[in-house]
N, CA, C and O atoms as a MOPAC input file, in Angstrom:
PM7 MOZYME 1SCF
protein

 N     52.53900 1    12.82200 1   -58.72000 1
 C     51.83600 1    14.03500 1   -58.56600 1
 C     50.95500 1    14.07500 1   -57.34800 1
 O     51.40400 1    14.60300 1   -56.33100 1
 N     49.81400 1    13.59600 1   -57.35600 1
 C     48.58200 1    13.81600 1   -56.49800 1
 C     48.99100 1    13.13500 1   -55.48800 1
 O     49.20000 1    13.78800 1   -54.46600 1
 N     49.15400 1    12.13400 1   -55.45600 1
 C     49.52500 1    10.48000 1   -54.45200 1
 C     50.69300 1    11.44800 1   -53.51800 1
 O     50.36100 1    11.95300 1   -52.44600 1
 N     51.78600 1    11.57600 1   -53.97500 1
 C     52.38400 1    12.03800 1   -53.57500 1
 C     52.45300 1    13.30000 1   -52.48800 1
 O     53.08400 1    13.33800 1   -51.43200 1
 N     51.69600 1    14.20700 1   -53.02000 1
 C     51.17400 1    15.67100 1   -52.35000 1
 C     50.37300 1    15.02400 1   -51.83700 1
 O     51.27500 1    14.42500 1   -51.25100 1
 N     49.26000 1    14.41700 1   -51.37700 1
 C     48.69000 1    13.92300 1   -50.73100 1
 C     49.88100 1    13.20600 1   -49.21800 1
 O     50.23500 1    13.52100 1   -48.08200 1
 N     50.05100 1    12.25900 1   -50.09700 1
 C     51.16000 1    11.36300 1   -49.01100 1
 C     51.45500 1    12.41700 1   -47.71500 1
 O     50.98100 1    12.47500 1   -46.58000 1
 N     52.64800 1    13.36000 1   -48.56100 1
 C     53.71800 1    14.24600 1   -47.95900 1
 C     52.82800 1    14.64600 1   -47.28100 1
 O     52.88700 1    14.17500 1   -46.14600 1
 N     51.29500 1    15.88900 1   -47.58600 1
 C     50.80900 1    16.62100 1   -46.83000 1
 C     49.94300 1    15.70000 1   -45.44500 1
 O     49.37500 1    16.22100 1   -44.48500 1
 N     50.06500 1    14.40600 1   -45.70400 1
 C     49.46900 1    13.67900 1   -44.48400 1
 C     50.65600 1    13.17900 1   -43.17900 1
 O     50.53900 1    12.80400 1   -42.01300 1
 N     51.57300 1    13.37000 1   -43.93200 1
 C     53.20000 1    12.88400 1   -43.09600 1
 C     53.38600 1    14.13500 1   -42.22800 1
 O     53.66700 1    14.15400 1   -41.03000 1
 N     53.18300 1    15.15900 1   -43.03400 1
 C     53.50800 1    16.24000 1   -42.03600 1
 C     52.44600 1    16.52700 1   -41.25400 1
 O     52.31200 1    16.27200 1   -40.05700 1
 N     51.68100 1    17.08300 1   -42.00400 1
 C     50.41700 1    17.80200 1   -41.39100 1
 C     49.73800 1    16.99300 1   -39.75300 1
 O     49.68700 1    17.38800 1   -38.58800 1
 N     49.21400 1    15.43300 1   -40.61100 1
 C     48.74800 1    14.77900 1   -39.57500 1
 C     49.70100 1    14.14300 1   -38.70200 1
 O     49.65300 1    14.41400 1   -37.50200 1
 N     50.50600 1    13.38500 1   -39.11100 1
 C     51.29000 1    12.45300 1   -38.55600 1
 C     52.66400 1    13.56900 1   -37.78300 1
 O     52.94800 1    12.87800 1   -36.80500 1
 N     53.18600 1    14.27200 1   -37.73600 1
 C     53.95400 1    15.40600 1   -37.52300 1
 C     54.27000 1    16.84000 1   -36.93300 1
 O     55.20000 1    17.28600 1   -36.26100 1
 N     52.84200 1    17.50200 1   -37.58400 1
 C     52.96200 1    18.98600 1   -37.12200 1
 C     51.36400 1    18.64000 1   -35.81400 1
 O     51.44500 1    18.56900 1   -34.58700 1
 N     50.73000 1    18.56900 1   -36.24800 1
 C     49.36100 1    17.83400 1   -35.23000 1
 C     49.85000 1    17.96900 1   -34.11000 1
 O     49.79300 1    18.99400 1   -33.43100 1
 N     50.69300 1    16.32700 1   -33.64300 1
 C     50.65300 1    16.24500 1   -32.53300 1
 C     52.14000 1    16.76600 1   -32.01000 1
 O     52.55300 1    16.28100 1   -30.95700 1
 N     52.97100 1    17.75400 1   -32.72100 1
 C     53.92400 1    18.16300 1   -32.14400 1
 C     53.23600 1    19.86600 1   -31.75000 1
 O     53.79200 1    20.58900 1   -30.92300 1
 N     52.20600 1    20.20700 1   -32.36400 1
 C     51.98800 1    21.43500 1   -31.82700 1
 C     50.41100 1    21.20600 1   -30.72500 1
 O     49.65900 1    22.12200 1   -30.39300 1
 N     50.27300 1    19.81800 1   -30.37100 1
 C     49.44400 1    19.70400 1   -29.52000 1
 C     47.91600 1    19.88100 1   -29.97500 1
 O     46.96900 1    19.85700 1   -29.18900 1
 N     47.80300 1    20.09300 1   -31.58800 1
 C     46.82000 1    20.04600 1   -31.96500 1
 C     45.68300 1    18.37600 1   -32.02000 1
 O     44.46700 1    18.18300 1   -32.01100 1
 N     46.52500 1    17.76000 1   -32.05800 1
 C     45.72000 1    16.21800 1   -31.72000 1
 C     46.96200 1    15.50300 1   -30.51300 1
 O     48.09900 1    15.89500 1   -30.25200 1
 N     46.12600 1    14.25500 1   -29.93400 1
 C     47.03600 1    13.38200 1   -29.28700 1
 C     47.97100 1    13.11000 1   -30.07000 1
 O     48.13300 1    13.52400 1   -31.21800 1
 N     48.81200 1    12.18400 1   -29.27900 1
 C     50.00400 1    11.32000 1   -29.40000 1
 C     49.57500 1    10.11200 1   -30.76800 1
 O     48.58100 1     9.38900 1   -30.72000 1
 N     50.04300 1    10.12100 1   -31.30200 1
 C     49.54100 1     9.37100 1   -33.27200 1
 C     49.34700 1     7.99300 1   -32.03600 1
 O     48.20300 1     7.54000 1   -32.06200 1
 N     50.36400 1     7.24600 1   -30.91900 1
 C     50.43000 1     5.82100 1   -30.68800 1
 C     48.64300 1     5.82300 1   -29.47800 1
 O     48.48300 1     4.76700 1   -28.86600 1
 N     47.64300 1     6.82000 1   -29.27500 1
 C     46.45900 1     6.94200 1   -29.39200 1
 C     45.23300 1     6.72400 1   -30.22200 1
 O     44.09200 1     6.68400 1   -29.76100 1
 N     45.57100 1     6.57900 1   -31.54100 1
 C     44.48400 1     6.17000 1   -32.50200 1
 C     44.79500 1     5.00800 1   -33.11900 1
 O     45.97700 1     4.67100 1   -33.04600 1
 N     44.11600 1     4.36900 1   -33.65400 1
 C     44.05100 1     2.39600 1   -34.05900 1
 C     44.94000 1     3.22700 1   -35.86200 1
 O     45.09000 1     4.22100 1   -36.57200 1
 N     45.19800 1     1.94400 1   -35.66200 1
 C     46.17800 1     1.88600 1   -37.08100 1
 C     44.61100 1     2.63300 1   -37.97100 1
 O     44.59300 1     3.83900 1   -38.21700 1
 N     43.72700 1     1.95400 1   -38.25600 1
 C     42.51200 1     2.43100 1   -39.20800 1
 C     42.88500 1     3.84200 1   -39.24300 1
 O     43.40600 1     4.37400 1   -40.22300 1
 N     42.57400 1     4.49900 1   -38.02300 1
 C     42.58400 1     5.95900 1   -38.02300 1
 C     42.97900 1     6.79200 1   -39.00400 1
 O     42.46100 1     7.63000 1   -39.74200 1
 N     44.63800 1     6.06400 1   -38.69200 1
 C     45.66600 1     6.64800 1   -39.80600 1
 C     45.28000 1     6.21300 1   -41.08700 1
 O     45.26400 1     6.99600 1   -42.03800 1
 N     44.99200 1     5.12200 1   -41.18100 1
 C     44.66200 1     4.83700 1   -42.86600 1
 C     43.72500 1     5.84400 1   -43.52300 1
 O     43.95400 1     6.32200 1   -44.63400 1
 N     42.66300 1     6.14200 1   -42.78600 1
 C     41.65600 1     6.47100 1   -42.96600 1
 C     41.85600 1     8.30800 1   -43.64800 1
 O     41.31300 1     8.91900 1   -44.56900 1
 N     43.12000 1     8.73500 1   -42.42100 1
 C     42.98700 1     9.59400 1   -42.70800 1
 C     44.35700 1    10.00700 1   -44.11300 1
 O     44.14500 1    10.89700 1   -44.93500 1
 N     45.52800 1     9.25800 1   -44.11300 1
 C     45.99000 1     8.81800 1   -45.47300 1
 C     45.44700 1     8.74800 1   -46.34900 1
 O     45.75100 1     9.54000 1   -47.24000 1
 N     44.35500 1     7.78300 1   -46.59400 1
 C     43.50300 1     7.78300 1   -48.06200 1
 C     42.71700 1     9.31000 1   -47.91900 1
 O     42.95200 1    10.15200 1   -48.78500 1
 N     42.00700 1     9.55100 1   -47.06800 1
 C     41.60200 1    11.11800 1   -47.42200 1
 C     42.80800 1    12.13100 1   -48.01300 1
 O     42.60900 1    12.84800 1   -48.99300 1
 N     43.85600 1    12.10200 1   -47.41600 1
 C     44.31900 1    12.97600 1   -47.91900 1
 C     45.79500 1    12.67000 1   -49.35100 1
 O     46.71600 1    13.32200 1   -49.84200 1
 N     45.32100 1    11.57600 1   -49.46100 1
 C     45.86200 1    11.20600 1   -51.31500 1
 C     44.50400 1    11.40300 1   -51.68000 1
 O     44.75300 1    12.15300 1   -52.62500 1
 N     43.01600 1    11.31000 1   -51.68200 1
 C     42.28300 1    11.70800 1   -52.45600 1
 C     42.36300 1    13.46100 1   -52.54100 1
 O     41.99500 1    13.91800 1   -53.62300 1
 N     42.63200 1    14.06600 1   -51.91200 1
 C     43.13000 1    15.40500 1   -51.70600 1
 C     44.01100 1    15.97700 1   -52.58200 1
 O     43.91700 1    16.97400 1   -53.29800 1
 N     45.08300 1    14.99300 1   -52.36400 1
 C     46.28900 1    15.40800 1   -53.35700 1
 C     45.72800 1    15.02200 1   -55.03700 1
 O     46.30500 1    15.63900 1   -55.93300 1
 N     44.61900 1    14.01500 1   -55.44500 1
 C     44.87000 1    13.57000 1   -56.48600 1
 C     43.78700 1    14.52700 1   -57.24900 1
 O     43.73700 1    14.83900 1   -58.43900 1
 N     42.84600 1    14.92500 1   -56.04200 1
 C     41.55100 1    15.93800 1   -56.99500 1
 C     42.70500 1    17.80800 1   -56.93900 1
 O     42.68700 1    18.70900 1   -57.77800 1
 N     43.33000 1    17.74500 1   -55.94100 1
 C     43.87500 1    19.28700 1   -56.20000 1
 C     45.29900 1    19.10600 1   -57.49000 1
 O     45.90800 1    20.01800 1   -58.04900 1
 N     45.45900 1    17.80100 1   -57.62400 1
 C     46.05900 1    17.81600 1   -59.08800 1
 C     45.46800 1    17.82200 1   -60.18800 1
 O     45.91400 1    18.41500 1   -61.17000 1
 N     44.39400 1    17.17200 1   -60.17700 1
 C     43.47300 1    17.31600 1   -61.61800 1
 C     43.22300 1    18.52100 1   -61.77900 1
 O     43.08600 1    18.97200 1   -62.91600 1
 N     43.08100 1    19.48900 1   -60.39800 1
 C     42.02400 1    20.70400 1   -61.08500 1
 C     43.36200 1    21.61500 1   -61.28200 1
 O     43.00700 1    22.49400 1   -62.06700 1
 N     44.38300 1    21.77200 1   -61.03100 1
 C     46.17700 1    22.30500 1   -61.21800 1
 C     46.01200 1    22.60700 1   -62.74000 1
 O     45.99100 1    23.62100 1   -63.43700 1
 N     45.85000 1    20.59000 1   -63.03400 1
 C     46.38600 1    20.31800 1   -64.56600 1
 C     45.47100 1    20.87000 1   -65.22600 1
 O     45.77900 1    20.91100 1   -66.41700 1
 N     43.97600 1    21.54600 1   -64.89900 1
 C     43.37800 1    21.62100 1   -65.62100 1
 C     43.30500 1    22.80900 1   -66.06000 1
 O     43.23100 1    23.17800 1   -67.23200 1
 N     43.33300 1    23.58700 1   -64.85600 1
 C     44.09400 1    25.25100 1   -64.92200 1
 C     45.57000 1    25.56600 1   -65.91600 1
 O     46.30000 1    26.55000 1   -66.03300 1
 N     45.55800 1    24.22300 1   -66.51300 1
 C     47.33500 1    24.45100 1   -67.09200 1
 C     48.34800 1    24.98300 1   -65.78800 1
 O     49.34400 1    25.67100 1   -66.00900 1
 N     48.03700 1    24.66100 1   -64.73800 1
 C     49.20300 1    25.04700 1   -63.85000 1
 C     50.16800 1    23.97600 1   -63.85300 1
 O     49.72500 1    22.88400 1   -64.20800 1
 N     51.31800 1    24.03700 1   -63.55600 1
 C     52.33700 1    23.47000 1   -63.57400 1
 C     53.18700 1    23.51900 1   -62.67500 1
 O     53.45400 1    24.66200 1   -62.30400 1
 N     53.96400 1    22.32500 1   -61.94900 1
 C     55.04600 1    22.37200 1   -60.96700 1
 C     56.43500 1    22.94700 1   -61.63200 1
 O     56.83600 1    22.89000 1   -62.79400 1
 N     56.92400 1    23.43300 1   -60.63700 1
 C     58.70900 1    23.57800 1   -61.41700 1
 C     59.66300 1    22.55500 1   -61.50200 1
 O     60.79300 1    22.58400 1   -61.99100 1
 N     59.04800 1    21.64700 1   -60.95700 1
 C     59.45500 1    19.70600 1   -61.38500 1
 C     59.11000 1    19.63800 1   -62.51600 1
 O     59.83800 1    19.53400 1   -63.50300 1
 N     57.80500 1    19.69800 1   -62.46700 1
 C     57.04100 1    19.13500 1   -63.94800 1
 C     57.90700 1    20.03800 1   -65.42700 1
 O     58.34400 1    19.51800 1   -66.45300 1
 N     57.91600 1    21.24300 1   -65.10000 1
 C     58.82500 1    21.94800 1   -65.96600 1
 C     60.01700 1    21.55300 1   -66.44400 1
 O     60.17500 1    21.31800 1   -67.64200 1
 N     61.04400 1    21.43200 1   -65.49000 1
 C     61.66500 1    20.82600 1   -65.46400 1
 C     61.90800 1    19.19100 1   -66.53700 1
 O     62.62800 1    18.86700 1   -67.48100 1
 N     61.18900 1    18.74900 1   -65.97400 1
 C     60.90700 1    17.49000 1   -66.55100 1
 C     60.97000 1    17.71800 1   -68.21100 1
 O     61.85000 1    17.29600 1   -68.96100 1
 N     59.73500 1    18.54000 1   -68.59100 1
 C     59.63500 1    18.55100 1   -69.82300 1
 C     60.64000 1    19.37100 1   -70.82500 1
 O     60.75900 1    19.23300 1   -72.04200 1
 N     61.34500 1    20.29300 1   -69.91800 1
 C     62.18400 1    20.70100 1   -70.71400 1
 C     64.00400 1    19.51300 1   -70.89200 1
 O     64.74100 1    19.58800 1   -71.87500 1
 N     64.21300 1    18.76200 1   -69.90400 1
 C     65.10200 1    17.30700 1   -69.88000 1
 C     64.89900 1    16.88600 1   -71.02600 1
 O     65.69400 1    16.81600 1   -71.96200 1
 N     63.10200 1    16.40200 1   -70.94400 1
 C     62.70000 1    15.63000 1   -72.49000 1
 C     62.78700 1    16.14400 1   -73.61400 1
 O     63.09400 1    15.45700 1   -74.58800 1
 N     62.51500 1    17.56500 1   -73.71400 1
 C     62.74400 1    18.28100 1   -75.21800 1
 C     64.14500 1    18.33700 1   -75.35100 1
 O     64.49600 1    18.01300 1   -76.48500 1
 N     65.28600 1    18.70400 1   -74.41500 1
 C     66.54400 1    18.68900 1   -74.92000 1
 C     66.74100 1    17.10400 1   -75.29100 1
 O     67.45900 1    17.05900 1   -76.29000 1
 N     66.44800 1    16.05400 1   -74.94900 1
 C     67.22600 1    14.84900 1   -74.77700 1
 C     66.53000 1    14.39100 1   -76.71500 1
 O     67.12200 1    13.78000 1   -77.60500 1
 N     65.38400 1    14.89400 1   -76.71800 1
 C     64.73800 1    14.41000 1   -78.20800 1
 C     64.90200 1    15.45100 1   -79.24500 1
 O     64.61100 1    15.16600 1   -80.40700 1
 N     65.36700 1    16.70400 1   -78.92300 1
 C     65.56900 1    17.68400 1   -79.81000 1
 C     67.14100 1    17.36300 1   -80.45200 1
 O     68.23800 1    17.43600 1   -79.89800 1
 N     66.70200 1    16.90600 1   -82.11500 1
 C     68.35800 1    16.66900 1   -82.93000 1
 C     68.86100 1    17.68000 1   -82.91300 1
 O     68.13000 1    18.67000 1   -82.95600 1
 N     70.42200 1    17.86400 1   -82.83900 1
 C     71.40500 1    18.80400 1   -82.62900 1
 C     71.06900 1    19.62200 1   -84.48900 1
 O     70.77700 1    18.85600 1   -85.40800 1
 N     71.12400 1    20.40900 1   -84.62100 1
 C     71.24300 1    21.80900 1   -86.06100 1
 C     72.39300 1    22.25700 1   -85.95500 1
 O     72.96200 1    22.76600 1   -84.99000 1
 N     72.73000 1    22.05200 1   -86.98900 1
 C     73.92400 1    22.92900 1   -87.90100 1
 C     73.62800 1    24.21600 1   -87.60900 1
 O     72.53000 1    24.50400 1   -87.13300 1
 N     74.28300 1    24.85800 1   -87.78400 1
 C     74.25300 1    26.56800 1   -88.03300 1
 C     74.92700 1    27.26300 1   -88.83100 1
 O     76.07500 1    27.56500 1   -88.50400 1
 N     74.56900 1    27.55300 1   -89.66600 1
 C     75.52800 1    27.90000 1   -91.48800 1
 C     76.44700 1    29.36600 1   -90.45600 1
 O     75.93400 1    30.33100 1   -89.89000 1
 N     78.13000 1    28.90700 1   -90.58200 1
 C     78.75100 1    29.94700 1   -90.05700 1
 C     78.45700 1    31.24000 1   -91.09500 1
 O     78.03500 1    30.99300 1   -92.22500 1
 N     78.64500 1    32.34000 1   -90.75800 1
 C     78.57800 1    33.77200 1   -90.83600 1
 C     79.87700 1    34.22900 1   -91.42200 1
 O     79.99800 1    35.18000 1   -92.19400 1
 N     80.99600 1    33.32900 1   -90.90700 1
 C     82.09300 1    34.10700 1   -91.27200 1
 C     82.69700 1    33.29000 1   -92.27300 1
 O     82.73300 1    32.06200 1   -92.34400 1
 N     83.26700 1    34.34800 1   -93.20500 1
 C     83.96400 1    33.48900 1   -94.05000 1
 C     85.52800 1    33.30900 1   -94.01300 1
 O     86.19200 1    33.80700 1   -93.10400 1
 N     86.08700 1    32.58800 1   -95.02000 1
 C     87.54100 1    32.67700 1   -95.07700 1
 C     88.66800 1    33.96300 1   -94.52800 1
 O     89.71600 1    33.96800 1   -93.88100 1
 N     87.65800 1    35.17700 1   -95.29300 1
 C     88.65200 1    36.15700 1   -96.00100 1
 C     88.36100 1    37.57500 1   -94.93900 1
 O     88.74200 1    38.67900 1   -95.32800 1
 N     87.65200 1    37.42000 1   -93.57700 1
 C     87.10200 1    37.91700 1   -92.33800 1
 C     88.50300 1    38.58800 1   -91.47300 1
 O     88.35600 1    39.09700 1   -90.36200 1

């Protein structure tokens, strides 16, 4: 969840869109720290704009997903008393 959206939005954002639209230098300009630094900021990013998501009951269409996999895979198959009879 969070780690993740975090991750991604630091891959692109910083490491990616930044210095391809000339908004910061060249990434091989700042000390490895830099990047760390600014990685862990933005997984703490991803992990507080997931708590407050989950807390809103918002939900991804992954996460949906997900839970509906699990209800089919644990939901036992039902009979269904046919309707029709013999003499139809």
């Amino acid at each position: 969840g969070g780690v993740v959206f975090g991750t991604l939005f630091w891959a692109i954002e910083d490491e990616t869109m930044g210095p391809a639209m000339g908004l910061v230098g060249d990434n091989t300009q700042y000390p490895v720290e830099a990047h760390v630094r600014g990685w862990a900021a933005h997984v703490a990013f991803g992990i507080v704009t997931a708590a407050v998501a989950n807390s809103l009951g918002v939900t991804s269409e992954f996460a949906e997903r997900k839970q509906l996999s699990e209800w089919r895979r644990t939901k036992k198959p039902q009979r269904v008393a046919s309707s029709c009879s013999a003499n139809d």
